[in-house]
Structures are given as C-alpha cells and as structure tokens.
N, C-alpha and C positions, 0 to 999 in steps of 0.2 A: 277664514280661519280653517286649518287644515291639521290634522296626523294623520303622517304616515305610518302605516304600521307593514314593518320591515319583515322578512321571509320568518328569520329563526324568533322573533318578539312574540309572547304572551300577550293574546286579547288583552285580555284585564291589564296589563301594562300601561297598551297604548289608551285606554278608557280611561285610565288615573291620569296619563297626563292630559288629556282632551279636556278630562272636571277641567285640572288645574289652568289649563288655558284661559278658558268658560270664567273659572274665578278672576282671572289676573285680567280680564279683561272686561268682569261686572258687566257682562252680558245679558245675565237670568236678573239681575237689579234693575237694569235699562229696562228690560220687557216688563217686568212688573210695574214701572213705575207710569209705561208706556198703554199698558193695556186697558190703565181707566184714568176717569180724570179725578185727583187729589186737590182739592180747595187750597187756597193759598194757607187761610186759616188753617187750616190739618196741619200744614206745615209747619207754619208758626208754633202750634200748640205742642207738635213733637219737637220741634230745637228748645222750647220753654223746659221740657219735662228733662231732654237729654242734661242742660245747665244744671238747674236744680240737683239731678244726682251728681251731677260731678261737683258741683257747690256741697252738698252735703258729705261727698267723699271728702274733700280737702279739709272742711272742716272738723270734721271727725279727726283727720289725720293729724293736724293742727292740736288737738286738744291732748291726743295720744301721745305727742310729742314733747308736751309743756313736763 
C-alpha cells in the first residue's frame, strides 16, 4: 500500500487519502484484532449483543409502524 504524493499536492491531501486507503482496506481492524488473542466466547457474546439490538431496532420499528 502506497501514495504518492505528487510535486504541486497538499500534504494533508495525500494523508486523507492514505486514512482512506487504511479504511477501505481494514488494515488498523486486522492489527487490532491480530495483536492479542480474543476467546472464541468474546466473540460469540459480541454477535449475541450486535443481534439483540438490531432485534430490538426492528421491533421498535415494527411497532411504530402498526
């Protein structure tokens, strides 16, 4: 992964697009995810938690609805 940052280009230019790289390519996610070790369990327990709120979004939305 590379920018170039070209003669007449604004530093901060090419640093916005380097983030956006970094992002599009979940780079600083992999290293975090990589730097220690996460229990299977951990795991489990955050996709439980993520369901539940999107369960309780929809059902909310569901009710707003009626």
């Amino acid at each position: 992964m590379a920018v170039i940052v070209h003669a007449n280009e604004n530093i901060d230019n090419a640093l916005k697009r380097l983030h956006r790289e970094v992002m599009r390519e979940k780079i600083l996610e992999t290293y975090r995810d990589r730097v220690y070790r996460i229990k299977r369990a951990d795991l489990d327990i955050q996709k439980r938690r993520e369901w539940a709120k999107m369960k309780r979004r929809r059902r909310t939305a569901a009710r707003r609805a009626k």
